[in-house]
C-alpha positions in Angstrom: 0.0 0.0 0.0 1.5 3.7 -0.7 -0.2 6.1 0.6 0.5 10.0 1.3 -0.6 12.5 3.8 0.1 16.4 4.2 -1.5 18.8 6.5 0.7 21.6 7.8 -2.3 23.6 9.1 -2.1 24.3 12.7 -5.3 23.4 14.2 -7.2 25.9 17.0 -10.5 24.6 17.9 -12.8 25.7 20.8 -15.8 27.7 21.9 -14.1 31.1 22.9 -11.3 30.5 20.6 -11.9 34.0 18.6 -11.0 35.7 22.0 -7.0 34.8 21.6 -7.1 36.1 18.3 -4.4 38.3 19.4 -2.0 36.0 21.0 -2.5 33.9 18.0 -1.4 36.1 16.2 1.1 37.9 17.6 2.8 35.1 19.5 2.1 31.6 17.9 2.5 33.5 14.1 4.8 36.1 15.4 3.1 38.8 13.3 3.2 42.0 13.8 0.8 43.3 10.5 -1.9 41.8 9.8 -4.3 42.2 7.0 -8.0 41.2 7.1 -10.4 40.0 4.7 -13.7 39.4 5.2 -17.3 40.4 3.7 -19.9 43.0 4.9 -22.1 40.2 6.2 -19.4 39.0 8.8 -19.2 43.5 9.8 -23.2 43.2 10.3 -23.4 39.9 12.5 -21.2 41.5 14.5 -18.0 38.9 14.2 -15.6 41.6 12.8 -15.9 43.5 16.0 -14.8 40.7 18.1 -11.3 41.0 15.5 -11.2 44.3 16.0 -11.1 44.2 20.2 -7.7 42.5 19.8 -6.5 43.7 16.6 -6.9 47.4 16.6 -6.6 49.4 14.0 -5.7 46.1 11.6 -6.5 47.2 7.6 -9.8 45.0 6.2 -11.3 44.3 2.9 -14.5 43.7 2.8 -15.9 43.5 -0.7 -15.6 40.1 -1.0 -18.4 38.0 -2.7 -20.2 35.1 -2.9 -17.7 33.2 -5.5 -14.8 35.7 -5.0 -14.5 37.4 -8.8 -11.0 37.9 -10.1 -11.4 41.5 -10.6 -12.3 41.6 -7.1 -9.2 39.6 -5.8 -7.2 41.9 -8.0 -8.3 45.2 -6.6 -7.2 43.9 -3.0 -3.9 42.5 -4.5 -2.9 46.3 -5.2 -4.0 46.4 -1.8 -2.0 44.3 0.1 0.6 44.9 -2.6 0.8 48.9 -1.1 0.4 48.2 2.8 3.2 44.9 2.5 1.4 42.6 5.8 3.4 39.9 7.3 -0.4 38.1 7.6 -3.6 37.6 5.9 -6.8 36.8 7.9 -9.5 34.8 6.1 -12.9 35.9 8.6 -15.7 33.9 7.3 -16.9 31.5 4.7 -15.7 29.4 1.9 -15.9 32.4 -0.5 -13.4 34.5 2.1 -11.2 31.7 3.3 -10.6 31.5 -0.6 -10.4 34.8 -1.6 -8.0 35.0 1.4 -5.4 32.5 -0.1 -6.1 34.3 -3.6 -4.9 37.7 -1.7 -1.7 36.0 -0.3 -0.5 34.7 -3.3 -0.9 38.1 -4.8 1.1 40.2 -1.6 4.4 38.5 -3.1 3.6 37.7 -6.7 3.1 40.2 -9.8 0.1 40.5 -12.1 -3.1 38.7 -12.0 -4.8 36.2 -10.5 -5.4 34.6 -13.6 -1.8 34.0 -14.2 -1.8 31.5 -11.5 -4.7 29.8 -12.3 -3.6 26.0 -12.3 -0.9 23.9 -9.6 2.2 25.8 -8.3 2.1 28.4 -10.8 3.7 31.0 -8.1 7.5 32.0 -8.1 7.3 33.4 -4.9 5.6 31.9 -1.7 2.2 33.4 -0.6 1.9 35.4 2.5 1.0 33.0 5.5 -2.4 32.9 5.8 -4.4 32.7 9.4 -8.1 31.3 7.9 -10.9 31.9 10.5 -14.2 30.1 9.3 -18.1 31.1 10.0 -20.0 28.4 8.6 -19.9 24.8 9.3 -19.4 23.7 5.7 -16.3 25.6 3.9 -13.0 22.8 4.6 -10.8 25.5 3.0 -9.6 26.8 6.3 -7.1 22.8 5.9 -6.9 23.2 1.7 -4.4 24.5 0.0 -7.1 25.4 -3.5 -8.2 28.7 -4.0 -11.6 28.7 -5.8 -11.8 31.9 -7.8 -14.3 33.2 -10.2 -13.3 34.4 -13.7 -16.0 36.9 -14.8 -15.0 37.5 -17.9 -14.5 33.5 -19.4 -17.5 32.6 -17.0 -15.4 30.2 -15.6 -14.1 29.1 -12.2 -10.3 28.9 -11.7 -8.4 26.6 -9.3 -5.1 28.4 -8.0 -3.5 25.9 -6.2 0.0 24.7 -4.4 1.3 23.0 -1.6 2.5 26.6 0.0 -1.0 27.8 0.1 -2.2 25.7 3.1 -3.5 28.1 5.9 -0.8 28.4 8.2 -3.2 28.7 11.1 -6.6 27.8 11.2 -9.3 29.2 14.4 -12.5 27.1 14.5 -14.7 28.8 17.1 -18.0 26.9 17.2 -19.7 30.1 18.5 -19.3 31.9 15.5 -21.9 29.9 13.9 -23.9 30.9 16.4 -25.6 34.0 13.7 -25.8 31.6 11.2 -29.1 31.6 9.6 -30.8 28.3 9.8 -30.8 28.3 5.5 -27.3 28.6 5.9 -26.6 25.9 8.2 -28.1 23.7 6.3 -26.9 24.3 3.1 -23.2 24.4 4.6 -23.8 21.5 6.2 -24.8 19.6 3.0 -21.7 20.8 1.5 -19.9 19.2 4.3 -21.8 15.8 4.3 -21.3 16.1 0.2 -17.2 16.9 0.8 -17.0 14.0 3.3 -19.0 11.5 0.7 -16.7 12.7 -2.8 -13.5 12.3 -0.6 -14.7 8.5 0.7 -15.4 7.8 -3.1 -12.9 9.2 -5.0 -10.2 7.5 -6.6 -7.4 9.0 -4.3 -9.0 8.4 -1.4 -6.5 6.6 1.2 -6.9 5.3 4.5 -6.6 8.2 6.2 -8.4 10.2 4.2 -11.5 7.6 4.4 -11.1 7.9 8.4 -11.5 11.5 8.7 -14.4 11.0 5.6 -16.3 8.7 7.8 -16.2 10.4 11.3 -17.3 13.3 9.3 -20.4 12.2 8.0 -21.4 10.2 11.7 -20.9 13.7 13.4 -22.6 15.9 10.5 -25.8 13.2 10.4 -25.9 13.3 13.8 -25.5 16.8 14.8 -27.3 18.6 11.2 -30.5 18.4 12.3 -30.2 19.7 15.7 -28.0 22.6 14.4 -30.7 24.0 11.8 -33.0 23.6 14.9 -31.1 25.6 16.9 -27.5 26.4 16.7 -28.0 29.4 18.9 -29.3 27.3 21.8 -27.3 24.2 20.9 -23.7 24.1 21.9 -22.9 20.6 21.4 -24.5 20.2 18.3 -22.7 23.4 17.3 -19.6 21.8 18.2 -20.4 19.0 16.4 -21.2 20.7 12.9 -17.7 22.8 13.1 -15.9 19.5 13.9 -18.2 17.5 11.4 -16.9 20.2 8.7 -13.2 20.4 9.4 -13.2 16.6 9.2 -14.7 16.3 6.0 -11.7 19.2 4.7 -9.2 17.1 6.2 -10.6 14.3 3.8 -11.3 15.7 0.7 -8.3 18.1 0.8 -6.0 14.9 0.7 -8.4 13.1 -1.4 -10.8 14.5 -3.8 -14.0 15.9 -4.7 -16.4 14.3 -7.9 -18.6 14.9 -9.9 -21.0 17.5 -7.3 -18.7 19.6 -7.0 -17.5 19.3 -10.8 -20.9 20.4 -12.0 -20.8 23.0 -9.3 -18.1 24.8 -10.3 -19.6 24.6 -13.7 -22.8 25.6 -13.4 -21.7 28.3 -10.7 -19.6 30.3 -13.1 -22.3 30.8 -15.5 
């Protein structure tokens, strides 16, 4: 049997996690300059402010979309590009987390985003990257794929390379706990659909299938309870943010099919 494994990501998870933010930062990354990105959804729930209480006065982006567009991730590579961070924070869902990576890989490298689009297309490594998820679906906070939108060729590009794992990772079950109840359980799908494509994909190892199958016991088990209510429901919040990281730690090492294939090509258009 050959089999290989890489996660460099170092794993925070806990209810109150958000709080150390700043020690996280400043003493596990040893970064001094952070940059933040994040969307105007995150601002209004109230999340950002919990950022800003131990990173004061930090720079953020917030015009990130739903399927980051490239133009978009441009714009805030000049950004980063002018203020020259030692750290990029991802606050919030797939879409950030992405566009996060996307932004890193820009701080160090010329031109486009477009110009990376395929595997290890960067000269230069990306800034390291301190991913901070919302939902309880993403997985990109333990991938090293950026998911970026091209506009223009209504198509979505994967910008990818080993170097573009997160370097740190905060999962703070209480941050789900705005989530609207669509939201959970539409994230949650995506989880349970991650966990399934990485258990029957072709690359799939042992590992992978471990973290695949643990994944879909705690997302079954803890779904339905969540979309109840995740306010209320601590454990079953815990559960969902847990069920989802699993299912990243599978398919980011494995694979995703034919879902996610049609996904990406029906999402562009």
């Amino acid at each position: 049997m050959r089999m290989s494994y890489r996660m460099p990501t170092q794993i925070i998870f806990g209810s109150g996690t958000i709080r150390d933010i700043g020690v996280i930062v400043q003493d596990k990354l040893s970064c001094h300059k952070p940059f933040l990105v994040t969307d105007r959804g995150i601002e209004a729930a109230g999340i950002l402010d919990m950022v800003k209480e131990s990173l004061t006065g930090i720079p953020v982006f917030d015009e990130v979309e739903p399927n980051p567009k490239h133009k978009t991730i441009d714009r805030a590579g000049e950004i980063v590009r002018t203020l020259q961070p030692d750290l990029v924070i991802g606050l919030g869902g797939g879409s950030i987390l992405d566009a996060a990576k996307a932004i890193a890989l820009l701080a160090t490298n010329p031109g486009s985003i477009e110009q990376y689009e395929g595997r290890e297309k960067y000269k230069a490594a990306p800034l390291r990257v301190l991913a901070i998820p919302t939902t309880c679906g993403t997985g990109s906070e333990v991938t090293w794929v950026s998911v970026i939108t091209h506009t223009d060729r209504k198509f979505k590009m994967s910008i990818k390379g080993p170097q573009m794992f997160p370097a740190a990772a905060i999962l703070d079950p209480d941050l789900l706990i705005t989530l609207p109840a669509p939201l959970v359980a539409s994230t949650g799908m995506d989880a349970i659909t991650h966990a399934l494509e990485a258990y029957t994909a072709k690359p799939a190892t042992f590992l992978t299938d471990m973290f695949a199958r643990e994944a879909l016991r705690l997302l079954f088990q803890y779904l339905p309870r969540a979309y109840v209510d995740v306010q209320g429901d601590r454990e079953a919040r815990e559960g969902m943010m847990l069920g989802s990281l699993l299912a990243g730690l599978a398919f980011g090492n494995s694979d995703v099919g034919a879902v996610h294939c049609l996904a990406e090509a029906l999402g562009s258009l």
